[in-house]
N, C-alpha and C positions, 0 to 999 in steps of 0.2 A: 719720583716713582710713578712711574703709570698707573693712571686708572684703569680700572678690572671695563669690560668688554661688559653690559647688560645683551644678553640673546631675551630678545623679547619672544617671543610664542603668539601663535597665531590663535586668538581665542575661539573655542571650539563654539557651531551653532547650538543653539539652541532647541531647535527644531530638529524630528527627524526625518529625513526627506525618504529615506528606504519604504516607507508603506506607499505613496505618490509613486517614486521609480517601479513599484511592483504594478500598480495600477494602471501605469500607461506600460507597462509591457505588453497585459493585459490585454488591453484594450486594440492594440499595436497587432500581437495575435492574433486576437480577431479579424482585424481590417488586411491579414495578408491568407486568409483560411485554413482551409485542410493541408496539413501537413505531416506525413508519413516516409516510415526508414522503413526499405525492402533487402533484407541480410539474408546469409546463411549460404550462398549457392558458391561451389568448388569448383574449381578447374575451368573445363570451358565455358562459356558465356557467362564466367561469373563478374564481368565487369559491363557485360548488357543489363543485368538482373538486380547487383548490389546498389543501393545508391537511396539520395533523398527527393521525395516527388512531392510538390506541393499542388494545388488544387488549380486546373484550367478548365474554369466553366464544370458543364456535367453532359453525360451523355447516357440517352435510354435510362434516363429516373437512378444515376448514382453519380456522384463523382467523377469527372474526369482527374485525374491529376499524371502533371509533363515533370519531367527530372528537370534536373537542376543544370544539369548540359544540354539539354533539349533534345536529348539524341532519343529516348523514348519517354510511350505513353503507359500508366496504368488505366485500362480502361473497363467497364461490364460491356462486353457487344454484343451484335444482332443474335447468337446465339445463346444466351444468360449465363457467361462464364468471364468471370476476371480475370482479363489477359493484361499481358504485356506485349508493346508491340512498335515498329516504328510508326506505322499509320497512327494521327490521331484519330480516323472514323470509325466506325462500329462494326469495318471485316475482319474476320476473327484470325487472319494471318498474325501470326505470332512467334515467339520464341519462348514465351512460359505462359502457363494458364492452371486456373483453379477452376475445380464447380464448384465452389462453396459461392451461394449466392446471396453473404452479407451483404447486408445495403450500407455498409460502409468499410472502407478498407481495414481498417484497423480491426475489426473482428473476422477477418477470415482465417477459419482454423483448417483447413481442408487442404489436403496435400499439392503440392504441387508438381507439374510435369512438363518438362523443358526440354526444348529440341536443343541436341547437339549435333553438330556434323560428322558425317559417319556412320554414328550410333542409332540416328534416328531420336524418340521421343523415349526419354526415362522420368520415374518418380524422382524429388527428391524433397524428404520429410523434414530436413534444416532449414529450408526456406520458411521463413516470419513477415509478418508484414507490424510494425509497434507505431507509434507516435513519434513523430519526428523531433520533439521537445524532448529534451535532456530530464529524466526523472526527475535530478536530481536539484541541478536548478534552474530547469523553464528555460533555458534559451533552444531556438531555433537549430538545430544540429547541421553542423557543415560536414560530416563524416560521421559513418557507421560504427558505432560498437556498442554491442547487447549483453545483456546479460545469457551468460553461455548456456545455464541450468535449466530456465523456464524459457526463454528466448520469448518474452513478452514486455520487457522494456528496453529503451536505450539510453546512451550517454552521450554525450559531449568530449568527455576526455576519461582518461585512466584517474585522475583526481577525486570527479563527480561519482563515478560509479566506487570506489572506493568507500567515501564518504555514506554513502547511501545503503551501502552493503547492510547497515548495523538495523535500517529501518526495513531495507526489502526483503532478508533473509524470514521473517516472519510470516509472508505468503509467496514464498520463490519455493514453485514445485515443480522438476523436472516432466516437461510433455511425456503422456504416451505414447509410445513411436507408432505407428502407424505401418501397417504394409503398403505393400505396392499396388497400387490402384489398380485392380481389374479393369480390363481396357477388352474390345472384339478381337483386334487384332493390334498386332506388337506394330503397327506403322499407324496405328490411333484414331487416325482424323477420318472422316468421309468428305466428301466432296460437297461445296453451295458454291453460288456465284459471287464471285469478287463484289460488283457490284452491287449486290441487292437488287436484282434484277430478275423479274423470271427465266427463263434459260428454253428460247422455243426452236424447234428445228431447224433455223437457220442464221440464228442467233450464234457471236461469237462469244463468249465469257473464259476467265479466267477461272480455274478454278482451285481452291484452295483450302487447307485442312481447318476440319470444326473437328473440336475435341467430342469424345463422347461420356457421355454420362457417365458415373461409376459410383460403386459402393465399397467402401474402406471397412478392415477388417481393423482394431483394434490389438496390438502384442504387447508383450510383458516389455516394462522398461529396462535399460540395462542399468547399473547404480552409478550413480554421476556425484562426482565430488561439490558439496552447496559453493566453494569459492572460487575454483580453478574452471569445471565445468567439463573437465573429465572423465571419457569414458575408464571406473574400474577394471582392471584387473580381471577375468572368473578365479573363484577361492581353488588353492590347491591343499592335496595333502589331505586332511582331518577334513576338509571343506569341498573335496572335488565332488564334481557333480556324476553320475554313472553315465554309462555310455548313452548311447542315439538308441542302442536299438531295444534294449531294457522300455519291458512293460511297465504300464501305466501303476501297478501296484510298486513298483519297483520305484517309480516317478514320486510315489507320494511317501516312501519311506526317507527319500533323497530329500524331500520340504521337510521331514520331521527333525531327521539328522541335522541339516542347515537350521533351525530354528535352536536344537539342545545345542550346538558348539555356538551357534552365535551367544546366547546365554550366559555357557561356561564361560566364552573370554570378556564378557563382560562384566559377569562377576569379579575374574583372577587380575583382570588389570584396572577395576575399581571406574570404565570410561565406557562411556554411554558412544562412543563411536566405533565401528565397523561398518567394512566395507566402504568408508568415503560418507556413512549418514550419519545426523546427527538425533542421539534418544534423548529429544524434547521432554521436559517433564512438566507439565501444565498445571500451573499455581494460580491459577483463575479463582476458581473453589476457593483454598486456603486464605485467597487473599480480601474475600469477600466478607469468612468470617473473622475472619484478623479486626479488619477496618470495621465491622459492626461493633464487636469487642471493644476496640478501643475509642470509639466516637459517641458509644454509649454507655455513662455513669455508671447505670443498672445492671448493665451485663460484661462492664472493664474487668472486672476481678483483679486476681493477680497483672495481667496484660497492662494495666496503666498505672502499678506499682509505684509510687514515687511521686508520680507528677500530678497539679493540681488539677483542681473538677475542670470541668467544663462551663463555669459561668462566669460571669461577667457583669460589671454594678453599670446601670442605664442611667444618667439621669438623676433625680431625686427620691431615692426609694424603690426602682423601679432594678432591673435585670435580662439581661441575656442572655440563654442556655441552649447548649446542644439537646436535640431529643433524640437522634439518631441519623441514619445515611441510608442512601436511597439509591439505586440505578447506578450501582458499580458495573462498570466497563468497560472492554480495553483487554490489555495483554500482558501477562504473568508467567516466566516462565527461566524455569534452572538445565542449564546445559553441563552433566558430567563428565568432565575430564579427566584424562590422564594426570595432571598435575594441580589443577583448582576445578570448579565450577565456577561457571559464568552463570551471574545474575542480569535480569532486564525484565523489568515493568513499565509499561506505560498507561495508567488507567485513566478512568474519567470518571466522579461524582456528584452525587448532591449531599449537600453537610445540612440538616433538618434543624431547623433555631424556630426560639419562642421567644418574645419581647414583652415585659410586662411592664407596666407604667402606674402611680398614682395620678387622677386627675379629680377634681371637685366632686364628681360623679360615683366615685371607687375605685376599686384596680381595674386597669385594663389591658387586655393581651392581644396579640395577633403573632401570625405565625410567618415564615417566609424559608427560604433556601438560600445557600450559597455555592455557586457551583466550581467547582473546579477541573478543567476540561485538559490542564495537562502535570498530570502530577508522574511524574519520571521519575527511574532510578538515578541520573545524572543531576537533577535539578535540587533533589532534597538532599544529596550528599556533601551539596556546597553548603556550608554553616552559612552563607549569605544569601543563598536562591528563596524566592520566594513562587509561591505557586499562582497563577492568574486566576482570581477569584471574580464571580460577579452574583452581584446580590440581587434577589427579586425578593417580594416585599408580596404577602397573600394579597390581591386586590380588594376582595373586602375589605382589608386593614385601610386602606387609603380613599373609598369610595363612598359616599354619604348616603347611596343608593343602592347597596347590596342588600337583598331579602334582609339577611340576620342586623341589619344596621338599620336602626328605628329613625336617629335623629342624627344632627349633621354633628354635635357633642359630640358624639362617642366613636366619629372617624378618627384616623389618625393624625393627629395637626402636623404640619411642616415642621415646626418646632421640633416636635417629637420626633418625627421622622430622622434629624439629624442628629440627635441622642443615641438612638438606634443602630445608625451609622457608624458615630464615632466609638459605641460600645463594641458594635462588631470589629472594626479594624480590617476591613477587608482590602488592603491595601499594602505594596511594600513598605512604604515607612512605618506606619503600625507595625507590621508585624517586625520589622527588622529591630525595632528599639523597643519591644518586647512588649506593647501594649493592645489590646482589645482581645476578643473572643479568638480572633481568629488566630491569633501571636499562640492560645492555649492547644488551637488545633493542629497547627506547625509541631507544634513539640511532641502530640501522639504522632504526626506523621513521620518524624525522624523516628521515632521509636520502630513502629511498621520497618522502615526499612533498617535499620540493623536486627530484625527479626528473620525480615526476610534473607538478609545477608548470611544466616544463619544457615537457610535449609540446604 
């Protein structure tokens, strides 16, 4: 008979090298510069205009940055307007330009206007200028695509922005559109000299269009779907808006009306969406007193029904105890649906401990924190997740030289220190094999969330 085939397996490392490969991306990043995605522009020159431009040199105190075909420049020129242009120099011949005079690309929020042929120079308010790194995960982007709603980041691929969705959806808020840039005349530019040159009576110059200044009126947005990034629909029916030429009293009966039937249907179909938005419902508050409730003895009540105190045996005679929680954080929030709500929190805290000890001298105590910087709906619903904890220790406790500490006795010895430690448990093994303070805090936190799961 044959012997059986052993597949040996490759023993996995030990080490994890993912914190290092983030570091030298990092780093990598840095050493290739500014790197900016310029999207949004339709039909003609939208393939002079679309595209990734990384940083060459700078020019008149901003950034220079050349695309990635080298066919054009993003530049500030002689005139203090960010153009696009084939020249790398600073003559304002161009085919799009902003007056929005950030000193760096990526915050220019100022309309854009771009010469088309034929047409002459038009607004056009889809043009964005975001960071050329993929929100989602930092790489360097070889191709355009943004988020359609706020048009304030970008991606990599349909994967990245997918995945992302669940984090950016919490500050992704469609722009206000913008009108059409008041301009002197519909042909835009006034005349300067190509060269930078003064221009004297016998003097030959080129001469070529400088935009001119303008002032943007703000308009109402139209309602845009938070995932597709679609313009709605106008409401018809029970929803239709009155005509153009219906006075202003007429105008604000028509907001009251839109405001009772949005109501109504959201009462009769039990869903916090219309019209493509979503009715957020902000559990910040609730979740503040929750987490106080339950992380304090004195004030748990019914809320920590069942499960044991909050302390912990230190040592020899000595204890570990919650006294309360401090500088909740973070994001809390229920989305009503047509068929469930969606839950998602992701907070941040400090868990308040007190340490007491026997030493030759009496009891002794000091105070410290443990903080917990990502406690998630996702992380506490796994019976195995554990929350990343880090413990800080009141300096007085540890220093022979703080005012209230007389003599070097009654600092806190090393010894002690790792008493303290091992009592807290602030680590995944502790907590996962049910042992220290923090194993007691884990169990109010799974309670918090099927509470929350609740509302």
């Amino acid at each position: 008979m044959a012997a059986a085939t052993v597949v040996k397996t490759k023993p996995k490392a030990n080490v994890d090298y993912s914190r290092f490969e983030r570091l030298a991306e990092n780093e990598e990043r840095k050493e290739r510069g500014l790197c900016v995605a310029i999207s949004g522009r339709r039909g003609s020159n939208a393939e002079a205009v679309n595209g990734i431009f990384v940083q060459d040199g700078t020019l008149n105190g901003r950034p220079r940055m050349k695309k990635r075909d080298g066919s054009r420049w993003l530049k500030f020129n002689d005139a203090g307007q960010w153009m696009l242009s084939r020249h790398p120099d600073g003559r304002p011949l161009g085919e799009a330009f902003s007056c929005d005079a950030a000193p760096q690309p990526s915050l220019i929020r100022g309309t854009w206007r771009v010469f088309t042929e034929g047409t002459g120079w038009e607004d056009d308010d889809q043009i964005s200028v975001t960071p050329g790194d993929c929100a989602s995960c930092g790489k360097q982007m070889v191709r355009v695509l943004r988020c359609s709603r706020c048009r304030a980041v970008s991606y990599c691929d349909d994967k990245c922005q997918k995945s992302d969705w669940r984090f950016h959806q919490r500050v992704c808020q469609s722009q206000v559109r913008q009108s059409p840039t008041a301009y002197a005349s519909d042909v835009g530019p006034k005349m300067v000299s190509a060269d930078r040159q003064p221009v004297g009576k016998n003097s030959v110059a080129r001469l070529v269009p400088e935009p001119l200044a303008a002032s943007a009126k703000e308009a109402a947005a139209s309602p845009v779907c938070p995932e597709s990034g679609r313009q709605v629909q106008p409401p018809t029916g029970e929803l239709a808006p009155p005509k153009a030429s219906t006075a202003s009293k007429a105008s604000k009966a028509w907001s009251t009306q839109l405001l009772a039937a949005a109501q109504r249907q959201k009462l009769k179909s039990g869903s916090g969406s219309w019209l493509g938005t979503w009715d957020e419902l902000d559990f910040i508050p609730w979740s503040c007193n929750h987490l106080e409730c339950l992380l304090t003895d004195s004030a748990s009540g019914d809320a920590a029904k069942g499960l044991p105190a909050l302390r912990f045996v230190c040592g020899d005679g000595g204890r570990v105890e919650v006294t309360g929680v401090n500088e909740v954080d973070g994001f809390a929030a229920v989305w009503p649906n047509r068929d469930d709500r969606r839950h998602l929190f992701d907070l941040s805290f400090q868990v308040l401990f007190t340490a007491t000890w026997v030493t030759d001298y009496g009891a002794m105590s000091t105070e410290g924190t443990v903080t917990f910087s990502d406690f998630t709906s996702n992380l506490v619903m796994d019976s195995e997740a554990v929350c990343g904890m880090e413990v800080d220790l009141a300096w007085g406790g540890e220093s022979p030289f703080e005012a209230s500490r007389r003599t070097v006795q009654t600092a806190l010895p090393p010894a002690q220190r790792a008493h303290v430690e091992a009592a807290l448990g602030a680590n995944q093994g502790d907590v996962a094999r049910g042992h220290g303070l923090m194993h007691l805090v884990h169990l109010r936190l799974q309670r918090f969330t099927e509470e929350f799961l609740k509302q």
